[in-house]
C-alpha positions as a Markdown table, in Angstrom:
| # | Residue | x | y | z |
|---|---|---|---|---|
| 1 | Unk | -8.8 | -22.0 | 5.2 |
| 2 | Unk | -7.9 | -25.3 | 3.6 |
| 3 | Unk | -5.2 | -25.5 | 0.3 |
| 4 | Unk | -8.3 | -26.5 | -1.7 |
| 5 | Unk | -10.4 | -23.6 | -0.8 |
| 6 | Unk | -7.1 | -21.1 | -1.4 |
| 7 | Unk | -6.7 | -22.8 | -4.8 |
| 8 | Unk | -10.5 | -22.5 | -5.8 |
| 9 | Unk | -10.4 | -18.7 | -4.8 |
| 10 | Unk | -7.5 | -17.9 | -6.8 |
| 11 | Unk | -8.5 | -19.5 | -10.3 |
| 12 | Unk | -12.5 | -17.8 | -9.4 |
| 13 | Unk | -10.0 | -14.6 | -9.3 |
| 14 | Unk | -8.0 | -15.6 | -12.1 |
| 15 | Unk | -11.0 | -16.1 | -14.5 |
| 16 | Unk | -13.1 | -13.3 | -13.3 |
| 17 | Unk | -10.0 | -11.1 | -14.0 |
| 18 | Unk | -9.0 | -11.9 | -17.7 |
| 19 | Unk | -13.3 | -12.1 | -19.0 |
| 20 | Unk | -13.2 | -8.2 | -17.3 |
| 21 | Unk | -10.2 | -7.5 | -18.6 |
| 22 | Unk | -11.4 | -8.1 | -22.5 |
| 23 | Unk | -14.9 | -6.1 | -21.4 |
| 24 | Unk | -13.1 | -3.1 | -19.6 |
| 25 | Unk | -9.3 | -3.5 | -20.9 |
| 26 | Unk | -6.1 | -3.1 | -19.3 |
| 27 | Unk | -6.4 | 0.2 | -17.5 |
| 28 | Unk | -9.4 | -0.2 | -15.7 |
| 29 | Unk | -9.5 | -0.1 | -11.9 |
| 30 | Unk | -12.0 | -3.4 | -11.4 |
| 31 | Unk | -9.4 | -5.3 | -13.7 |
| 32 | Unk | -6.3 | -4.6 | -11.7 |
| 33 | Unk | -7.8 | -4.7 | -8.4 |
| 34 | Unk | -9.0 | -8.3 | -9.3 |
| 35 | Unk | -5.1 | -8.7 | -10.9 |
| 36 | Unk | -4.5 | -8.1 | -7.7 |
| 37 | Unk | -6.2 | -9.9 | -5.6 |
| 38 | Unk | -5.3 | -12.9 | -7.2 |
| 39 | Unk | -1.6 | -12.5 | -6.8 |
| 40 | Unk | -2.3 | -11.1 | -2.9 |
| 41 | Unk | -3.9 | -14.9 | -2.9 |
| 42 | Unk | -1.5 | -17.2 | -4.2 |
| 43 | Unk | 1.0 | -15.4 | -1.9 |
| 44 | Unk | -1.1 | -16.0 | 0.8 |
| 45 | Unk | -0.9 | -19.3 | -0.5 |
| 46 | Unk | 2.7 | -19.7 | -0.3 |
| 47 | Unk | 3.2 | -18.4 | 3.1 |
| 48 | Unk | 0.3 | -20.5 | 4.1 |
| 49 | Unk | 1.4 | -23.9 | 2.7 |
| 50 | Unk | 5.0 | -23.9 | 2.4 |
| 51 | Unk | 5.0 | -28.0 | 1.8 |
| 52 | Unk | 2.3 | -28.1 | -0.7 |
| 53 | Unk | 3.2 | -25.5 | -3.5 |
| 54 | Unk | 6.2 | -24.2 | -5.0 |
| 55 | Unk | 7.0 | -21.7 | -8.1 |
| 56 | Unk | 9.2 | -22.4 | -11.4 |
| 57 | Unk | 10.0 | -20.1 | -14.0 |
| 58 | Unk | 7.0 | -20.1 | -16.2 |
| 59 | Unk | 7.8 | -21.4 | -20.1 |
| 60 | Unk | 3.8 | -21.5 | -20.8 |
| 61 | Unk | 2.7 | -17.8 | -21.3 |
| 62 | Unk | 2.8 | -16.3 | -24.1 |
| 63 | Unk | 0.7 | -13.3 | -23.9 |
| 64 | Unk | 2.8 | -11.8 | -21.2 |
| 65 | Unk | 6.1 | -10.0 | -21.8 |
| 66 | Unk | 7.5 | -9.7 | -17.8 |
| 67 | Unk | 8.6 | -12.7 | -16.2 |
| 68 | Unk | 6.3 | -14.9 | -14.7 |
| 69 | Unk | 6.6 | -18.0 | -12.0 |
| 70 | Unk | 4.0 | -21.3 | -12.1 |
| 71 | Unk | 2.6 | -21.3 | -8.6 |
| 72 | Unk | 2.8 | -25.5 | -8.4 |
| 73 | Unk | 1.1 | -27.7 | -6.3 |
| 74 | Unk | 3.3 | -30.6 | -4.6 |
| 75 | Unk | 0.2 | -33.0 | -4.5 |
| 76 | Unk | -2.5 | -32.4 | -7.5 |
| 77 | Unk | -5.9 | -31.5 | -6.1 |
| 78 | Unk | -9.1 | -32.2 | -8.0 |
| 79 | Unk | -11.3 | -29.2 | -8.6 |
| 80 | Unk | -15.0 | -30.3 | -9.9 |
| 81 | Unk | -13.7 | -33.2 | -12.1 |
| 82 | Unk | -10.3 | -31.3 | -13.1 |
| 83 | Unk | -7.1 | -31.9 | -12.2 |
| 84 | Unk | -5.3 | -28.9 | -10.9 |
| 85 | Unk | -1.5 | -29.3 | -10.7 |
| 86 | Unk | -0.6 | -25.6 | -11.0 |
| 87 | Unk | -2.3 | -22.3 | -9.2 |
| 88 | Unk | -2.3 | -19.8 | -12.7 |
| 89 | Unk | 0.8 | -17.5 | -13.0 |
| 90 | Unk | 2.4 | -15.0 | -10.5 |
| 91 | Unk | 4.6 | -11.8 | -11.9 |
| 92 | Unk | 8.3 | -12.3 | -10.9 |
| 93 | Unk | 8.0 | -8.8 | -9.2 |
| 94 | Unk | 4.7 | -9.3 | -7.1 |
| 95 | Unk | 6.7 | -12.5 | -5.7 |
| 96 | Unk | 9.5 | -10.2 | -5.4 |
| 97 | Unk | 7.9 | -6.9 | -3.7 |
| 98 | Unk | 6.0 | -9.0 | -1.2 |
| 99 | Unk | 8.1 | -12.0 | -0.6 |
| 100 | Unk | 10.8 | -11.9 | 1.6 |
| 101 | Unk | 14.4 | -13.0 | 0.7 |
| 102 | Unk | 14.0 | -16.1 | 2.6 |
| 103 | Unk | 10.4 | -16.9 | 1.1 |
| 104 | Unk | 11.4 | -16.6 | -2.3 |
| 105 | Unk | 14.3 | -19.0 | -2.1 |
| 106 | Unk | 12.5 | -21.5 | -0.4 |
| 107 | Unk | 9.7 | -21.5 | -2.8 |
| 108 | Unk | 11.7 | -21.5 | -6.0 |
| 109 | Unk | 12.5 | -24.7 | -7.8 |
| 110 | Unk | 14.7 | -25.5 | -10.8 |
């Protein structure tokens, strides 16, 4: 699978997740399997493309109260006539529970 492909499955995840989300809420199971298929994506992304993305701290989210890290993108990609430069959020702990040691450090920057 190509980076663009990865990154075009993860915001059709991303988008699908938060409109169910407001229809069903929080608890329901369809919204946080989709939750967490995204996340399942964009560490398949990391592990996948190690040169091309990176996370930072996220300072951009205020709806969510854990802490979150900005899956980036080394090298912008266009996606239908947008600029994408970022990959949506990833919980600190999802990164952490399925991330190795290793993983993590090498992905983290500043």
């Amino acid at each position: 699978m190509t980076i663009e492909k990865q990154v075009r499955q993860i915001i059709a995840f991303n988008h699908v997740w938060k409109r169910q989300r407001e229809l069903l809420g929080d608890k329901s199971p369809t919204v946080n399997l989709l939750k967490f298929r995204k996340s399942s994506l964009q560490v398949e992304l990391l592990r996948n493309f190690p040169e091309q993305v990176y996370l930072v701290v996220a300072d951009d989210n205020s709806e969510e109260t854990e802490l979150l890290y900005s899956v980036r993108l080394k090298k912008e990609i266009n996606m239908n006539n947008v600029i994408r430069r970022d990959v949506e959020h990833l919980p600190a702990r999802i990164a952490e529970e399925y991330l190795t040691e290793d993983e993590l450090t090498r992905c983290i920057k500043g």
